[in-house]
C-alpha positions as CSV (number, residue, x, y, z in Angstrom):
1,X,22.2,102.1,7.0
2,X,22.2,101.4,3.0
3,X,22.8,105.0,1.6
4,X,19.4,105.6,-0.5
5,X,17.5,104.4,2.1
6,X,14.5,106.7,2.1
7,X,14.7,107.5,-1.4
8,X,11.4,106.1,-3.2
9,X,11.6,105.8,-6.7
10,X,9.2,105.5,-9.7
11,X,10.6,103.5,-12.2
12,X,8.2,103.1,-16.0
13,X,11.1,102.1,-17.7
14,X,11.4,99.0,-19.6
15,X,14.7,96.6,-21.2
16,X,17.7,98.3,-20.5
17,X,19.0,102.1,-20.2
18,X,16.4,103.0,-17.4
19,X,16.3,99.3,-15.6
20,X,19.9,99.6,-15.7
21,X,19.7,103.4,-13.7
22,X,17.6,102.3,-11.2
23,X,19.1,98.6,-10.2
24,X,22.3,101.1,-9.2
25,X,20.5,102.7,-7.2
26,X,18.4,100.0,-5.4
27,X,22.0,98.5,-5.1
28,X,22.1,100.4,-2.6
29,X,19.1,100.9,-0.9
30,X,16.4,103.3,-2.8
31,X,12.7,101.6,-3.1
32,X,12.5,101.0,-6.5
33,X,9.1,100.4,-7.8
34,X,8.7,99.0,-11.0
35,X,5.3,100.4,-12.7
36,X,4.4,98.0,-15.3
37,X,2.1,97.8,-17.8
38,X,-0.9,94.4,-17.0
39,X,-1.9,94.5,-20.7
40,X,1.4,93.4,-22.4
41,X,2.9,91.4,-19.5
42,X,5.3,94.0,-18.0
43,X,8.6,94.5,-18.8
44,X,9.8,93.1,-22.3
45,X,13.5,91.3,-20.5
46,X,10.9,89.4,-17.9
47,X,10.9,86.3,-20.8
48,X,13.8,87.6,-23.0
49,X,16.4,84.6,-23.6
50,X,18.2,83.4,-22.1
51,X,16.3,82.2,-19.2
52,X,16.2,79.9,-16.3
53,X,12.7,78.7,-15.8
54,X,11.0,81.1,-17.7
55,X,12.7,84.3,-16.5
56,X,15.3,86.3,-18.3
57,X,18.3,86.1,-17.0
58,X,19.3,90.3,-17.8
59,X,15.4,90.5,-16.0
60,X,16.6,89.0,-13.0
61,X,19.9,91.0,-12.9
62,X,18.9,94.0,-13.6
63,X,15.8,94.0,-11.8
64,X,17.1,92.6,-8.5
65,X,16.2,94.5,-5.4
66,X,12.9,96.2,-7.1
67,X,9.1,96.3,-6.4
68,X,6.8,95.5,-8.8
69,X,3.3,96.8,-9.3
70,X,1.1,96.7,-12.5
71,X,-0.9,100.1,-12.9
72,X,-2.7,100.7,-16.8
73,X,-1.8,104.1,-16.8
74,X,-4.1,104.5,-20.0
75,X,-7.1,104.6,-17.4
76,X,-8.2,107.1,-15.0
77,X,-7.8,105.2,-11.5
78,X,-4.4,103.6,-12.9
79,X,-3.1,107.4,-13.3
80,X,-4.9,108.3,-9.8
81,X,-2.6,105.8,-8.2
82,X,0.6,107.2,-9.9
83,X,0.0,110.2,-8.3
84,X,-0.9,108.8,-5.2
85,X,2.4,107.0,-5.4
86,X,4.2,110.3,-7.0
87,X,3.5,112.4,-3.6
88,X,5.8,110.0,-1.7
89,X,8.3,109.3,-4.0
90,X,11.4,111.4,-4.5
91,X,12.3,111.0,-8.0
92,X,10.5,109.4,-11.3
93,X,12.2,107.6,-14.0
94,X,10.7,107.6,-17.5
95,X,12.0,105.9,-20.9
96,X,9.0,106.4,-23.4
97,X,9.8,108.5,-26.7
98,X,9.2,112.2,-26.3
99,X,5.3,113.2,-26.0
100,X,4.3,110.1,-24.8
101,X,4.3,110.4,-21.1
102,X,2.2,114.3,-21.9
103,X,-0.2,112.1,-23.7
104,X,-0.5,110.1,-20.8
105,X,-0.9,112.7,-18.4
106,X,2.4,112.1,-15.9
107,X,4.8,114.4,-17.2
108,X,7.0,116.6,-15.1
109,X,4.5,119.9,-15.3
110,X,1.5,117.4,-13.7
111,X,4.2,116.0,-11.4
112,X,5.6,118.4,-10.2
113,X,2.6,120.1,-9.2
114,X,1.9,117.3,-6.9
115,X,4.9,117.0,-5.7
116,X,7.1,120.0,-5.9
117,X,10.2,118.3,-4.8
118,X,10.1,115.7,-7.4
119,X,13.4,114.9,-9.3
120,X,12.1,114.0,-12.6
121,X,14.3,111.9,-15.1
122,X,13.4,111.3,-18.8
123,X,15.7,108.8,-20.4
124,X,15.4,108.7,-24.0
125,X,17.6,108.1,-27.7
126,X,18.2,111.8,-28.5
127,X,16.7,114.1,-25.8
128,X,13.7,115.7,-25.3
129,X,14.6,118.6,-27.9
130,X,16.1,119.0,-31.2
131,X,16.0,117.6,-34.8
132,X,16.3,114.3,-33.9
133,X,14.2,114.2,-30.6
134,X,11.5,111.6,-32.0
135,X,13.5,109.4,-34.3
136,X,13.5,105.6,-33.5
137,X,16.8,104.4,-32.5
138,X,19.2,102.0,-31.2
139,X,23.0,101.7,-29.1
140,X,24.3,101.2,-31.9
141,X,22.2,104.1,-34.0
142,X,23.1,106.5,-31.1
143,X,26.6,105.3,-31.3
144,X,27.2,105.9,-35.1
145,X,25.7,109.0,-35.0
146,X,28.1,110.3,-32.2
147,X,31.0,109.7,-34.1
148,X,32.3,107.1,-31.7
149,X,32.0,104.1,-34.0
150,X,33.8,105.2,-37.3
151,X,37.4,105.1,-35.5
152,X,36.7,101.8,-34.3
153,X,39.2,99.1,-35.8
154,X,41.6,98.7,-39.0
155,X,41.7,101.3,-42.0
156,X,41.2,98.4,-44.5
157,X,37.6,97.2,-42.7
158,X,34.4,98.3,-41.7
159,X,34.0,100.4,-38.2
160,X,33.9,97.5,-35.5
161,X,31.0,97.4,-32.9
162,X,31.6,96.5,-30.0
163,X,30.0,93.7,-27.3
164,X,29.1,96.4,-24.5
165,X,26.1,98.9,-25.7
166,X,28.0,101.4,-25.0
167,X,24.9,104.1,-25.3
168,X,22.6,102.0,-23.0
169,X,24.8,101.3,-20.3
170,X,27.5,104.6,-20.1
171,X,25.5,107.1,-22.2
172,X,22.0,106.1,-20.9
173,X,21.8,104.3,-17.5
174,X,25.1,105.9,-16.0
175,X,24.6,109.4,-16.7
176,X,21.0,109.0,-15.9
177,X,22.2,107.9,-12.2
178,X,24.5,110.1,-11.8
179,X,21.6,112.8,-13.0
180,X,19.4,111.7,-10.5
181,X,21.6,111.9,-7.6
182,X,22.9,115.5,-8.2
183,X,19.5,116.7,-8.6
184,X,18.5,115.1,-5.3
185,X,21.4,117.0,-3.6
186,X,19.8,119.9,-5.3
187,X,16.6,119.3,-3.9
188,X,17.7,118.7,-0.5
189,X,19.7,122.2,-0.7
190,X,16.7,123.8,-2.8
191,X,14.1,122.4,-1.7
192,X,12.7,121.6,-5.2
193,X,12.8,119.5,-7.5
194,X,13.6,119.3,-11.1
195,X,13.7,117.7,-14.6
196,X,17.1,115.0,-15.7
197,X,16.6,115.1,-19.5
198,X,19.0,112.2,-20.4
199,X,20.1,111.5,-24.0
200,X,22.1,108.2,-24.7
201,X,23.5,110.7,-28.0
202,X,24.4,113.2,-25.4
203,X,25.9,110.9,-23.3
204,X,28.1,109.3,-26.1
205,X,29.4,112.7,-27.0
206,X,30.2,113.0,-23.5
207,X,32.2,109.7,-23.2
208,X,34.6,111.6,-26.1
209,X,37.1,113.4,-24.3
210,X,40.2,112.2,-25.3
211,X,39.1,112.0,-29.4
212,X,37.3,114.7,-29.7
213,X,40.1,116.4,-28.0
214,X,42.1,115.5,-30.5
215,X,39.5,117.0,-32.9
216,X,39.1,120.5,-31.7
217,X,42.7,121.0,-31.4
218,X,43.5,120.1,-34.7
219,X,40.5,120.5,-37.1
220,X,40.7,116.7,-38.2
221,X,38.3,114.0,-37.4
222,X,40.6,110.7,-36.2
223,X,40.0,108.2,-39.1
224,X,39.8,104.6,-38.7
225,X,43.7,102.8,-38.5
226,X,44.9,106.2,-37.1
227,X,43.5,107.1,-33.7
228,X,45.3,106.0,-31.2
229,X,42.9,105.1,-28.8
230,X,41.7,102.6,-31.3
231,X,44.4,100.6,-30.5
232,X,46.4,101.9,-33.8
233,X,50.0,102.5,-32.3
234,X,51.7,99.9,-31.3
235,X,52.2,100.9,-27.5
236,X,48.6,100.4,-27.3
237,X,47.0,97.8,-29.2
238,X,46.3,94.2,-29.1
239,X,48.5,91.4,-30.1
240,X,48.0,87.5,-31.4
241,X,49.9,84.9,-29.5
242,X,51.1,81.2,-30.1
243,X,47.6,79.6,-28.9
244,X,45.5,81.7,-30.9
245,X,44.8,84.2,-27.9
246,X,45.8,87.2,-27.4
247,X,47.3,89.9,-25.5
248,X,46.5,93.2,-24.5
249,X,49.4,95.7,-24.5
250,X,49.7,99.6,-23.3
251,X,52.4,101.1,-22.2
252,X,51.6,104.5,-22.7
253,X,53.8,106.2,-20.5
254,X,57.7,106.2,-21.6
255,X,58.8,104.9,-18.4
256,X,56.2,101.8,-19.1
257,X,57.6,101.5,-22.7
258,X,61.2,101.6,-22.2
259,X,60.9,98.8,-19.8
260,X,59.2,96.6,-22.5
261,X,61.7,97.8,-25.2
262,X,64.1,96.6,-22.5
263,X,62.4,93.1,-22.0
264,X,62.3,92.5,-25.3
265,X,65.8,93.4,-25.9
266,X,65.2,96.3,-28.6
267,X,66.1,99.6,-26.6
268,X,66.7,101.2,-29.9
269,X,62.9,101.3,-30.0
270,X,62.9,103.0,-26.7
271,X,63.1,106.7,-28.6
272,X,60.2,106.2,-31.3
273,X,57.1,105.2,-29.2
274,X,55.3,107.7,-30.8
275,X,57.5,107.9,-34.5
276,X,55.5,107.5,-37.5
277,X,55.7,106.4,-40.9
278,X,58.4,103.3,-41.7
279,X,59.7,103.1,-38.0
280,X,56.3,102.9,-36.8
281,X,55.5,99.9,-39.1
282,X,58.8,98.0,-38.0
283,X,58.1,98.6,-34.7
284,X,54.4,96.7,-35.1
285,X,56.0,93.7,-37.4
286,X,58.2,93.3,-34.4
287,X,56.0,93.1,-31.8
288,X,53.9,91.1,-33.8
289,X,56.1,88.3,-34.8
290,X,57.4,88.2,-31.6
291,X,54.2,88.0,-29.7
292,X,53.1,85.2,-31.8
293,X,56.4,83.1,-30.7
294,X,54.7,82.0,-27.1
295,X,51.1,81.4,-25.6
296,X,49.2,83.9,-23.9
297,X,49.2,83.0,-20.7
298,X,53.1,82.4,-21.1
299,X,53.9,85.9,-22.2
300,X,52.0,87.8,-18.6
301,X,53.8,84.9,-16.7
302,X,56.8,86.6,-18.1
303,X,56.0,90.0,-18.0
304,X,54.4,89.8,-14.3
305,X,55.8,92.3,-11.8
306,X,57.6,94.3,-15.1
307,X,55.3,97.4,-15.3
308,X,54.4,97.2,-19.1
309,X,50.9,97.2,-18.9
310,X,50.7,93.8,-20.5
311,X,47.5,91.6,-19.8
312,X,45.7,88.7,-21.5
313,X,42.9,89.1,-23.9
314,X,40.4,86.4,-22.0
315,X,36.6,85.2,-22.8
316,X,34.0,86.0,-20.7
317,X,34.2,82.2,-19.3
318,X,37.6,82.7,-17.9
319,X,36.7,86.2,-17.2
320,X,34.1,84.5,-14.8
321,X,36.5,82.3,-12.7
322,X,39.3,85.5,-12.7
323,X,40.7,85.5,-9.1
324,X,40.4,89.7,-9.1
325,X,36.7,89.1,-10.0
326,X,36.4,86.8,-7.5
327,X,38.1,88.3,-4.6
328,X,35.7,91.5,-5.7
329,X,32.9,89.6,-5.6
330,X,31.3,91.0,-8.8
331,X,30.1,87.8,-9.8
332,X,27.7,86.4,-7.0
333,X,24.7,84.1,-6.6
334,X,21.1,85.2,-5.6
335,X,18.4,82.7,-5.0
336,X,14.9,83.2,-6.7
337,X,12.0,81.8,-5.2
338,X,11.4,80.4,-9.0
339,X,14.4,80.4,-10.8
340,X,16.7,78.6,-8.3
341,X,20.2,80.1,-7.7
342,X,21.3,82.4,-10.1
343,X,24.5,84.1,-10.9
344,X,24.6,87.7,-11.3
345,X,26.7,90.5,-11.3
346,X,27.9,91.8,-8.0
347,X,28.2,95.5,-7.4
348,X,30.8,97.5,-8.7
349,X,30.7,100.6,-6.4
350,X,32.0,99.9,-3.2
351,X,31.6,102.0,-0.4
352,X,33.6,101.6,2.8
353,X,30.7,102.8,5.4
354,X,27.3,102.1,3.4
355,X,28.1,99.4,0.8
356,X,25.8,98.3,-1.4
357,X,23.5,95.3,-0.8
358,X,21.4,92.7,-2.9
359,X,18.4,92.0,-0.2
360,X,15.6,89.9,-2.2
361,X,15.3,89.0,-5.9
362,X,13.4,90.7,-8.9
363,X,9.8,90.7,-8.5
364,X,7.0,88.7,-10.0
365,X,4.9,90.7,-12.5
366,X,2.7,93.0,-9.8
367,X,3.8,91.4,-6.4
368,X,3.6,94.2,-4.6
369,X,0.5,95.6,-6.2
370,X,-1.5,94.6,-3.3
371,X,1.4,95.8,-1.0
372,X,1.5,99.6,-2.1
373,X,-2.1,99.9,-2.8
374,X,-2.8,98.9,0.8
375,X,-0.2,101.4,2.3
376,X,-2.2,104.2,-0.6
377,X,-5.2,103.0,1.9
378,X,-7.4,101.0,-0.6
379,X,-8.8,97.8,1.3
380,X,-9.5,94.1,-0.5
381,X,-12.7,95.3,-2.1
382,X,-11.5,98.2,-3.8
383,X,-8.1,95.9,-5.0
384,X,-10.6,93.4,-6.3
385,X,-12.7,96.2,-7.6
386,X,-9.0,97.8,-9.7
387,X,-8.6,94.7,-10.9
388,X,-12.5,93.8,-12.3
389,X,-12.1,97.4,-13.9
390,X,-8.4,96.5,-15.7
391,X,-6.9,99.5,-13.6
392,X,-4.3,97.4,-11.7
């Protein structure tokens, strides 16, 4: 049995943070209903390009093993039927700006009064309190203001951003999930529910540990072409090759970089892994020049079975037709009634007794409309009644 099976879930989220949440969850077997909006066409990522016959390709992935049903929640009988659908749901997911859902009279207060047990989760920029609470933002916004992008790169350039939206995905979508499911074990043990406020700020603070560590201990922010982590010593940083490429090198841990110094046939370096200054600067010409005397994919030949913590730098393409990916099965195909076969990403959780699943595609703007308003117990002439009325 999948492991969420049971769960029913609310989802009026749109684009990515909250989509993200809830396809992790109806990975793995929660009833994910989307709630989307008739007037403007759903969700935003439905025709967002790229696409394959008119549909998004991030829709399709991130949408995958969802219900869809189109409620105007700006009239009275589209609200009626949230909270029709609220009484046998377990949890709601919400990604409006603060106020909004209040305004539109399905907030956790109205909620929970209908359903006491309801888990709750609001996924916004900066929370659903403080100074910032209502300002318009991005990943990137909610990554600059949490100190996370100014360490980024080499003291003579700007901060570097990178590809992954960091906030979205980790700070957003992840902590959201991971929200959720404690509060259901909560609710289970409690036998009430509660309210996940999720801010992607908070949860880029949170991803911090080992800079802000670094921080707090010492009293001095980590500046840009110093921090470690940043890839600014050269036991952990990346190097150019022959081709072009590059490689990916991090042996932290002495054991991992005397056996490099020993490859490479400099043990005197083997003592200042961590020096600073003049040695330090040798030590990063070296690796430099030498890294740049063979190809990539020559250099891990070389260095495979070693323990260094040497790896190449690929592109998504190769990345794609990587024989650890592969073997994972975190790249897989799904077919859409519309779009044809479709590569997507597999799942990256694996479980050994209720693995996750990928049972039917992403919906069709309000295909199961007609579905749950029949299980609600409205017949074909109150349907065609909804939809006469703009309701549905």
């Amino acid at each position: 049995m999948a492991a969420l099976k049971g769960i029913r879930i609310l989802d009026l989220t749109l684009t990515l943070p909250g989509p993200y949440c809830t396809h992790l969850l109806a990975d793995f077997g929660a009833e994910v209903i989307k709630v989307e909006n008739p007037e403007v066409g759903g969700d935003w990522f439905r025709t967002e390009k790229p696409s394959i016959e008119g549909w998004g390709i991030r829709f399709l992935d991130l949408n995958r093993n969802k219900k869809s049903i189109t409620l105007n929640l700006k009239s009275s009988k589209g609200k009626e039927i949230f909270s029709a659908l609220a009484r046998t749901s377990q949890v709601i997911v919400e990604g409006f700006r603060p106020g909004v859902v209040e305004r539109l009279g399905i907030d956790y207060r109205r909620m929970k009064e209908i359903n006491p047990r309801i888990v709750y989760c609001s996924i916004s920029g900066y929370g659903q309190d403080g100074p910032y609470r209502l300002l318009a933002g991005h990943d990137l916004n909610y990554m600059g203001y949490s100190g996370i992008l100014d360490p980024q790169g080499y003291a003579d350039r700007p901060p570097a951003l990178p590809s992954v939206f960091v906030a979205d995905y980790s700070g957003g979508g992840l902590m959201a999930a991971v929200g959720i499911l404690v509060a259901l074990m909560a609710a289970q043990r409690e036998g009430k529910g509660q309210w996940v406020d999720i801010s992607m700020f908070d949860g880029v603070v949170g991803l911090q540990h080992a800079a802000l560590a670094e921080l707090l201990s010492t009293g001095r922010s980590p500046k840009r072409g110093e921090f470690w982590g940043a890839g600014n010593i050269p036991c952990y940083s990346l190097y150019e090759t022959k081709d072009g490429k590059a490689i990916s090198l991090g042996p932290l841990e002495p054991h991992f970089w005397a056996n490099l110094c020993r490859a490479l046939g400099r043990e005197d370096f083997i003592p200042h892994q961590w020096t600073e200054g003049e040695k330090r600067q040798e030590i990063y010409a070296f690796l430099r020049e030498t890294f740049r005397q063979k190809d990539r994919d020559e250099w891990v030949a070389l260095f495979q079975g070693q323990d260094v913590c040497l790896g190449p730098v690929k592109d998504m393409g190769e990345t794609l037709q990587d024989p650890q990916v592969l073997h994972r099965q975190m790249i897989v195909e799904v077919e859409h009634p519309q779009a044809g076969r479709v590569k997507q990403i597999g799942i990256p959780i694996k479980l050994s007794e209720t693995p996750g699943e990928i049972n039917h595609p992403a919906p069709a703007l309000g295909q199961h409309t007609e579905e749950l308003l029949s299980e609600l117990g409205y017949d074909r002439q109150a349907i065609e009644g909804l939809r006469r009325e703009k309701a549905i």
